[in-house]
C-alpha positions as CSV (number, residue, x, y, z in Angstrom):
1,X,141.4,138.5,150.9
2,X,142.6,140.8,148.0
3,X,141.3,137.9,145.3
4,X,138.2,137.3,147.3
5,X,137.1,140.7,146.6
6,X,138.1,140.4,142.7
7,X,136.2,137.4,142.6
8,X,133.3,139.1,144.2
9,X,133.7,142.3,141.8
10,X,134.2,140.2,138.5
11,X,131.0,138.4,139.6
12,X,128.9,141.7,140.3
13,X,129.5,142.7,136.9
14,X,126.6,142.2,134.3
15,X,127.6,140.1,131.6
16,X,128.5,141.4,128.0
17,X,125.5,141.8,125.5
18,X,124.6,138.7,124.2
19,X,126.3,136.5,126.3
20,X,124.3,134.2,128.3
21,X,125.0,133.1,132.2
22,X,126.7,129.7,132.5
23,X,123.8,128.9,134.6
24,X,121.2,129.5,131.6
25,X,123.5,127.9,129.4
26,X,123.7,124.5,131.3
27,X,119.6,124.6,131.5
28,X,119.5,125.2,128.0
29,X,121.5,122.2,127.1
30,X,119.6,120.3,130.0
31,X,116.3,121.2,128.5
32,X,117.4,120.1,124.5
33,X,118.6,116.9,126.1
34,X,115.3,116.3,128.4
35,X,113.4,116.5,125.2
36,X,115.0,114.6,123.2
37,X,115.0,111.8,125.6
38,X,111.7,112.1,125.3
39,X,111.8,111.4,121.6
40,X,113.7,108.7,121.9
41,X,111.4,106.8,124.3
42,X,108.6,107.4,122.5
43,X,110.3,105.9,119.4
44,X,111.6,103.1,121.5
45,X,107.6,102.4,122.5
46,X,106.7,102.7,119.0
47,X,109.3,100.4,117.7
48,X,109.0,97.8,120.5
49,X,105.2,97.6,119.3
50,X,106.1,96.9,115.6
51,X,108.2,94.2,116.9
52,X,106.0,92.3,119.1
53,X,103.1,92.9,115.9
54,X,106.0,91.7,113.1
55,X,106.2,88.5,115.2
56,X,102.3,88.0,115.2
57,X,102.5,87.8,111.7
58,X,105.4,85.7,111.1
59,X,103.9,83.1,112.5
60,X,101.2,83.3,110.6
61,X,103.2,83.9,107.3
62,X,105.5,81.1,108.3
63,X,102.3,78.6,108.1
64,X,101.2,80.2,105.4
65,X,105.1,79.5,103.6
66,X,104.9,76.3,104.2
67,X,101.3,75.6,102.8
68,X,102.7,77.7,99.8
69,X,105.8,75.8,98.9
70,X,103.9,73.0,97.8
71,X,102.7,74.9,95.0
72,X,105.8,75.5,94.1
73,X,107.2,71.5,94.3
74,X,104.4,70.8,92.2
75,X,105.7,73.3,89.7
76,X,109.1,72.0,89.6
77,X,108.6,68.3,89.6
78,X,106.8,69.2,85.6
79,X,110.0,71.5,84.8
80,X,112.6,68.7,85.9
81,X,110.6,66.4,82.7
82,X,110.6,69.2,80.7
83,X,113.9,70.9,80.0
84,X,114.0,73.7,77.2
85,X,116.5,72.5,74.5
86,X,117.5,75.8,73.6
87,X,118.8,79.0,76.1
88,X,116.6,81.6,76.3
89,X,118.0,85.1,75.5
90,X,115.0,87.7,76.4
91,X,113.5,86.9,79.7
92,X,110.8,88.0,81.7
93,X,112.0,88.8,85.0
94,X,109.3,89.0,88.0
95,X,110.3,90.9,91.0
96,X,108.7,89.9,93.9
97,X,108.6,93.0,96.5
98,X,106.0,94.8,98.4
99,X,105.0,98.8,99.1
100,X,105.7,98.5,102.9
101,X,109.2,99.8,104.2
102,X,110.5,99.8,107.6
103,X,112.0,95.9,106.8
104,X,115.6,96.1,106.3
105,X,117.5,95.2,103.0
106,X,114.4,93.2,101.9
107,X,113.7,94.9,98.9
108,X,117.3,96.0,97.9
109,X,118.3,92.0,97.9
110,X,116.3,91.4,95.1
111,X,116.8,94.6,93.1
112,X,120.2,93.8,93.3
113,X,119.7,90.0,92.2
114,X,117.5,91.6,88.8
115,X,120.5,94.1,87.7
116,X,123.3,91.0,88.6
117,X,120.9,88.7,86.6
118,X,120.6,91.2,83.4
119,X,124.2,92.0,83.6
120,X,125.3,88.7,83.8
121,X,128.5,87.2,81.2
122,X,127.7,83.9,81.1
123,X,124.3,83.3,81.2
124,X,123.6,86.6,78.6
125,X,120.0,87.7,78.1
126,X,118.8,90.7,76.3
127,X,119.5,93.8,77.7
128,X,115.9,95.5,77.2
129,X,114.8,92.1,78.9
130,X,111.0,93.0,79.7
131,X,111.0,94.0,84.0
132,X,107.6,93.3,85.9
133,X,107.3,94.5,89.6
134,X,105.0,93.0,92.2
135,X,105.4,96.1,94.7
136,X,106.2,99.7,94.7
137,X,109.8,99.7,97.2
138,X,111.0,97.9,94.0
139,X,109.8,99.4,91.9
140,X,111.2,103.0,92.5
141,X,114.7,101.2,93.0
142,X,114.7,99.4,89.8
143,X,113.0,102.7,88.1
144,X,116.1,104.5,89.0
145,X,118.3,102.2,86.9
146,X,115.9,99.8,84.2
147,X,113.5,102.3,84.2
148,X,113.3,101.2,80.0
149,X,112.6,97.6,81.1
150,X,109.9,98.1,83.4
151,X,106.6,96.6,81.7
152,X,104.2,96.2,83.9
153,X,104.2,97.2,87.9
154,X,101.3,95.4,90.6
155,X,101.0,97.1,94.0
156,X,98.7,96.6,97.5
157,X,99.3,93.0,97.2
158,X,100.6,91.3,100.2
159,X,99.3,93.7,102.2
160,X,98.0,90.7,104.4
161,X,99.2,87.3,104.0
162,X,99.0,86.4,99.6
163,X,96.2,84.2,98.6
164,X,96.2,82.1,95.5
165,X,93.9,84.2,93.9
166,X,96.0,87.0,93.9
167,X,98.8,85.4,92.0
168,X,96.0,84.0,89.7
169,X,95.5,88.0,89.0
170,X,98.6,88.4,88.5
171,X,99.5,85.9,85.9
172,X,96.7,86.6,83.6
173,X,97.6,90.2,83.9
174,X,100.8,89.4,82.7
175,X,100.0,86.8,79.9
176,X,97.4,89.5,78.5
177,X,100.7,91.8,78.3
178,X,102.2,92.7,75.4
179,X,105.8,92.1,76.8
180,X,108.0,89.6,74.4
181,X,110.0,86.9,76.1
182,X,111.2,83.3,75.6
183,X,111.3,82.4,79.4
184,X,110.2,83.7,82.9
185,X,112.5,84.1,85.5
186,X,110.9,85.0,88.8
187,X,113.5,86.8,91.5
188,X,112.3,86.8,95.2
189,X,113.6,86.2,98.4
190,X,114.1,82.5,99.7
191,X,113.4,82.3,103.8
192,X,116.6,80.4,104.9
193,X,115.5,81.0,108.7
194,X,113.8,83.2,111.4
195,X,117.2,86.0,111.0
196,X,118.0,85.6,107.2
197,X,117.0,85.0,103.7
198,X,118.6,85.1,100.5
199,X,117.4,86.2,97.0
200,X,116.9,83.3,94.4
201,X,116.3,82.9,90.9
202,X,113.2,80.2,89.9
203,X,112.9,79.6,86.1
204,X,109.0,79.0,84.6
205,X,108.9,77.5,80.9
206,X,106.4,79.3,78.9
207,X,103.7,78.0,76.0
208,X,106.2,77.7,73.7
209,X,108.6,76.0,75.6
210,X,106.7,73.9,77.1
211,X,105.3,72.7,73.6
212,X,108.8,72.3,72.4
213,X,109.9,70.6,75.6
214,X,110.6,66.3,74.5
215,X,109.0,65.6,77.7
216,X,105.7,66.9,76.1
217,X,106.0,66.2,72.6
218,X,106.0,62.4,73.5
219,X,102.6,62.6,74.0
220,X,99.9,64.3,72.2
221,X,97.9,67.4,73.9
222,X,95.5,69.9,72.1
223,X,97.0,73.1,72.4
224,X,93.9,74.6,75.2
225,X,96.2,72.1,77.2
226,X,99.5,72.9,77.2
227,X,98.1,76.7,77.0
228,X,96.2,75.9,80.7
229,X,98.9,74.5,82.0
230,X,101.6,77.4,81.0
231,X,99.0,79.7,83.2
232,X,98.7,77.1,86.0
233,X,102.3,76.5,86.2
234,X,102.8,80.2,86.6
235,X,100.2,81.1,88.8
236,X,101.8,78.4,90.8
237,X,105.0,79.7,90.7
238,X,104.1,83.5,91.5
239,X,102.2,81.9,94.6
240,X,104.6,80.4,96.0
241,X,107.2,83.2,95.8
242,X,104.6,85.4,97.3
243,X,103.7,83.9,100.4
244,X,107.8,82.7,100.4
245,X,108.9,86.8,100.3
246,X,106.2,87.7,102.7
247,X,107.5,85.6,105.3
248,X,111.2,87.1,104.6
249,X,109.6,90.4,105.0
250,X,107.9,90.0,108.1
251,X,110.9,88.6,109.6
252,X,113.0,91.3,108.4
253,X,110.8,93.7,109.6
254,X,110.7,91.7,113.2
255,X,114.8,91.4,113.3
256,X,114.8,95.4,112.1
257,X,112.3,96.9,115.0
258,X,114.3,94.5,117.8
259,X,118.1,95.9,116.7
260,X,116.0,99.5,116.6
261,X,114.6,99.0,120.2
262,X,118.1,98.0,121.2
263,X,119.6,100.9,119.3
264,X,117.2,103.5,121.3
265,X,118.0,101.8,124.6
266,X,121.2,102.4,124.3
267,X,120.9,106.2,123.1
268,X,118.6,106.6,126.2
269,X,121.0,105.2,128.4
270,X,124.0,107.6,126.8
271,X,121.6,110.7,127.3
272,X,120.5,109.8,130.9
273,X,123.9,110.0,131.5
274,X,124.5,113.0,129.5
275,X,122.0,114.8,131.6
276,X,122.6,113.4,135.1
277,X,126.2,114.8,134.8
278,X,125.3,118.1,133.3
279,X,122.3,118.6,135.9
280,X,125.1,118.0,138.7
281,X,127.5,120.4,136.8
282,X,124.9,122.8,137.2
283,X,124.4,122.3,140.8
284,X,128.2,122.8,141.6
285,X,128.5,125.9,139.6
286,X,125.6,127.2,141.8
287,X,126.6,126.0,145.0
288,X,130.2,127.7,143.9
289,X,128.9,130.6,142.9
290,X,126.8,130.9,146.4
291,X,130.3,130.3,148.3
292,X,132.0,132.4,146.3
293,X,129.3,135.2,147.3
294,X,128.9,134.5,150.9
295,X,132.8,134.6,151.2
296,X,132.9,137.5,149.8
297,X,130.8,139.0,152.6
C-alpha cells in the first residue's frame, strides 16, 4: 500500500523543465517514423516507374544494338586487311558515355578503362594522349584526373536511341579538330547481356594509316578515297559503340531502379515494424500509467 501511494506521488509530480513525458516522447518518435515511411513509399513508387520505363527502352535499344553492330562488322572486316605496320604511340581515345545518371557504374566502367588504357606498361602511348568525351557523367570524372587531355567534349546525344547521323556529327567534328594522334581508340561499354556489360577497347586506323596499310597500297586509290573512307570507317565505328553503350545504359539503369525498389521494400517493411512496436509500447505505458492511477485511488 505504502509503494502504491509513492508511485501515485512520484507520478503527480510535474516533470523537470525541459524534460518531455515518455508519452510525448514515444509520439514524437512515432510521428518521425510515420513520415518517413512516407518518403520511402513515395520513392519506392517513383523508382518502380523508372524501372518499368528503363525496360520500355531496352527493348527498343536492344533492336536498335543489334541493327547497329553491323556497322561495326563492316568496320572491322576492312581493319583485319589492313593492319598498321607500326605501334601507334599518341592515340585518340573516344569515350563513349552519356549526361543521364541514375544507371549504376555505367559511366565509371569506362573512365576507368581510359586511365588503365593511358597508364598502361606494355602497350605505352603518350601520356598527353588527346581525350574526347561523348557525354558529360564522363566527362566531369575524367576532368577530375586528365583534365590536360580533354580535347574536345559532345553532350545531349543519346538522349533517345543514337542515329547514324549523330555519329556522322561527331566524326567530322572531330576530324576538323586540331587534336594530333596516330590512331583512334574508341572505349565504350560492350552489352554482354540483359544484367551486365563490360568496357572494351575498338581500335580505328586513321588517313595515314590506312594509306600506309599493305592491304591498301596494293592497289592504287586517289587520296579523296582513302580520305572518305577514314571518315566512313569512323563514323561507323562511333555508331556502333553508340547505340552498343546505350543499350548497356538502359539496362543498367533497369537492373539499378529494380535492386532500388527492393532496397525501399525492405526499409518499409523494417519501419512498419519499427512503428507497430513503438505504437504498442505507447499503448502499455498508457494503459500502466491508467492502472497505476486508478490503484492508487
Amino acid at each position: 500500500m505504502l509503494a502504491r501511494r509513492t508511485l501515485a506521488r512520484i507520478a503527480s509530480q510535474p516533470s523537470p523543465l525541459g524534460a518531455a513525458p515518455q508519452n510525448a516522447r514515444n509520439m514524437a518518435t512515432l510521428r518521425e517514423i510515420e513520415l518517413r515511411l512516407k518518403s520511402v513509399r513515395n520513392i519506392e513508387k517513383i523508382t518502380k516507374s523508372m524501372k518499368m520505363i528503363a525496360s520500355t527502352k531496352l527493348a527498343k535499344a536492344q533492336r536498335a544494338m543489334n541493327s547497329g553492330k553491323q556497322y561495326g562488322l563492316a568496320n572491322s572486316e576492312i581493319f583485319e586487311h589492313t593492319p598498321s605496320e607500326t605501334p601507334a604511340k599518341r592515340k585518340l581515345f573516344i569515350v563513349i558515355s552519356s549526361d543521364k545518371g541514375l544507371c549504376g557504374g555505367i559511366h565509371s566502367s569506362v573512365s576507368k578503362a581510359t586511365r588503365r588504357a593511358i597508364a598502361d606498361t606494355e602497350n605505352t602511348v603518350d601520356s598527353d594522349s588527346p581525350i574526347m568525351v561523348i557525354g558529360d557523367k564522363s566527362k566531369a570524372q575524367l576532368g577530375r584526373v586528365l583534365g590536360k587531355n580533354l580535347a574536345l567534349t559532345f553532350n545531349q546525344i543519346g538522349r533517345d536511341i543514337p542515329t547514324f547521323a549523330d555519329a556522322a556529327g561527331v566524326a567530322d567534328l572531330i576530324i576538323k579538330s586540331d587534336a594530333k594522334y596516330d590512331s583512334i581508340a574508341i572505349v565504350y561499354n560492350k552489352f554482354v547481356s540483359a544484367i551486365s556489360y563490360e568496357p572494351a577497347v575498338v581500335e580505328v586506323a586513321n588517313e595515314t594509316s590506312l594509306k600506309e596499310s599493305a592491304g591498301l597500297r596494293a592497289y592504287e586509290m586517289e587520296d579523296d578515297v582513302t580520305k572518305d573512307l577514314a571518315e566512313f570507317s569512323l563514323a561507323n565505328a562511333i555508331y556502333a559503340a553508340l547505340v552498343e553503350g546505350h543499350a548497356c545504359e538502359q539496362s543498367a539503369r533497369r537492373n539499378a531502379m529494380d535492386n532500388a525498389s527492393k532496397n525501399a521494400t525492405d526499409m518499409i517493411d523494417t519501419l512498419t515494424m519499427q512503428y507497430n512496436r513503438g505504437r504498442q509500447a505507447a499503448i502499455t505505458n498508457e494503459l500502466v500509467d491508467i492502472i497505476t492511477g486508478a490503484s492508487a485511488l
